[in-house]
N, C-alpha and C positions, 0 to 999 in steps of 0.2 A: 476470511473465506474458509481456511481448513477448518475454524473451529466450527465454523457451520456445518460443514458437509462431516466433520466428526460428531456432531450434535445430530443431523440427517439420520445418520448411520447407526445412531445409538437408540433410535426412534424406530428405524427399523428391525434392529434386532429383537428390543424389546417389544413390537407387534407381532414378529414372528413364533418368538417364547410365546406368546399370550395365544396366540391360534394353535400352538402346537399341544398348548397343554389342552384347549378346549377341544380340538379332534381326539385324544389320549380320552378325555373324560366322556365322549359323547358316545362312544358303545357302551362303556360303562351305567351311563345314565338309561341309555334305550333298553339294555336288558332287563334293567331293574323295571321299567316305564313297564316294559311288555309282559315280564310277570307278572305286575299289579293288574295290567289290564287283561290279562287273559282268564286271571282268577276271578275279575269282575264278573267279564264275558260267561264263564263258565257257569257264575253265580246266578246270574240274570237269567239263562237258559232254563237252570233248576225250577226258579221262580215264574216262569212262562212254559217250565214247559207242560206240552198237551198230552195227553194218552198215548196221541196217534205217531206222535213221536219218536223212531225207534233208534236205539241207539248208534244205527249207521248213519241215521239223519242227523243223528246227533256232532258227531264225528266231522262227518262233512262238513257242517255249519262249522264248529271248530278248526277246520281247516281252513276253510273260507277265512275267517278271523284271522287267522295265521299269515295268511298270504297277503289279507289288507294289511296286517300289522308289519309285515314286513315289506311292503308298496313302502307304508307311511316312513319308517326309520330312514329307507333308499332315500324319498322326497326333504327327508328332514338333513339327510348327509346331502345329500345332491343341495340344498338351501345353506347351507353351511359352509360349504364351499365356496358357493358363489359371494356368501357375505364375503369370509376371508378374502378372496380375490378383490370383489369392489373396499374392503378397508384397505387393502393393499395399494393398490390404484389411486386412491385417494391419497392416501398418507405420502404416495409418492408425486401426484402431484403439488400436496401442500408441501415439500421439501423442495420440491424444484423450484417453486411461484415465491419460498424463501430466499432460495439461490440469486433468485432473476432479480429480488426485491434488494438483494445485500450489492449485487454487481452494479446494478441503477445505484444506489446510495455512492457505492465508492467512485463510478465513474461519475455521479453531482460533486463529488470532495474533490478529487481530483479535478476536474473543471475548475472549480470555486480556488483551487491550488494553485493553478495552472494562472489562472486570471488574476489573484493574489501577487502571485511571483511577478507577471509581467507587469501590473500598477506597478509594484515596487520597483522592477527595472525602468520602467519608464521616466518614474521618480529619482532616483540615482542618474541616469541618462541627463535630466534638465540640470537637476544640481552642476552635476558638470561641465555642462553649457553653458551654465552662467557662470560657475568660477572662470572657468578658462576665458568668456566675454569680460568678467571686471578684470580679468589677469592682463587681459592685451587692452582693454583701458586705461588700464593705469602702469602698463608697461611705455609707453609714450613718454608721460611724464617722469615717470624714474627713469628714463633713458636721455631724457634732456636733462635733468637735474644731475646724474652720473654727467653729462657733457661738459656741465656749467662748472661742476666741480672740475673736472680734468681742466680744464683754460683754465680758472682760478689759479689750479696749483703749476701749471705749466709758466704760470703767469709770473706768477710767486719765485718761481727755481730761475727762470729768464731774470727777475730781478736778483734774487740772492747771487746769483753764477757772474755778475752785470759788475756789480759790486766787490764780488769778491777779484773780479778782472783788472781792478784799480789798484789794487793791492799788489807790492812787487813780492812779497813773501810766496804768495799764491799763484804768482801764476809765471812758472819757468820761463817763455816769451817773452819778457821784456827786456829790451836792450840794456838797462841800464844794471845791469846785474854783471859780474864780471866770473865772468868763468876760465877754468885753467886747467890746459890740455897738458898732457904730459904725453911726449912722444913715445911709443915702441921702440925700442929698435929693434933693427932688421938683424933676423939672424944671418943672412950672408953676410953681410957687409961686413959685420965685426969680426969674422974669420972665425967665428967659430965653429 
């Protein structure tokens, strides 16, 4: 967007150089125009003119000249203007109707972004639904197979512990083991 409206900017600048040089050069041109043409004027008169012709009449008509010639330059500045103004107008509505044309594009990318990203969430969302569905599918079975193992080995230690209960070495409880107490004695008693 800024390179746009720097790109805008640069469009404008360079139309405004271009009108200012052409107002710079259009007196320039018009005096030159109205010397040529007044020498014409002047020429043509020589060429038509009549006897009766004095040279107040003369004068006058040249003056006449003078004043249309200076109507026309007015009409030709006053035209020139009005271009500058309508290219001005123009150029800025083609920079705007660029602007409006680059915001539509980014808010279609953005859209198409937008709708992008959410398929993909949506798509990670299901993934996940169904791991966590085959997770607690198949958590069932590993939770009874973890069971079937625990009794196994519960099973297993109940017998080995069973076993090992036979055995008088192992297991202090049995009667037939002889054990041999040695008395304390009592520190009163012996007087000391």
């Amino acid at each position: 967007m800024e390179q746009m409206q720097r790109y805008n900017q640069r469009l404008v600048e360079e139309m405004k150089n271009k009108q200012t040089q052409e107002r710079v050069r259009l007196p320039k041109i018009q005096r030159s125009e109205a010397k040529t043409r007044m020498a014409m004027f002047k020429k043509s008169l020589r060429i038509t003119a009549t006897a009766a012709a004095t040279p107040e009449q003369e004068r006058e008509r040249i003056k006449q000249f003078a004043s249309q010639e200076e109507k026309r330059q007015k009409n030709e500045r006053l035209h020139q203007h009005q271009k500058h103004e309508n290219q001005m107008r123009d150029l800025q509505l083609l920079c705007d109707s660029n602007i409006r044309e680059l915001q539509q594009l980014q808010n279609e990318k953005c859209h198409l972004l937008i709708e992008h990203e959410t398929e993909k969430l949506k798509e990670l969302d299901e993934e996940h639904s169904q791991e966590i569905k085959e997770w607690r599918e198949k958590l069932r079975p590993r939770k009874k197979a973890l069971e079937e193992e625990f009794t196994r080995k519960l099973q297993e230690q109940e017998v080995f512990f069973k076993m090992s209960g036979e055995s008088e070495c192992l297991n202090p409880t049995t009667q037939s083991r002889v054990s041999k107490f040695y008395p304390i004695p009592n520190l009163h008693n012996s007087g000391l």
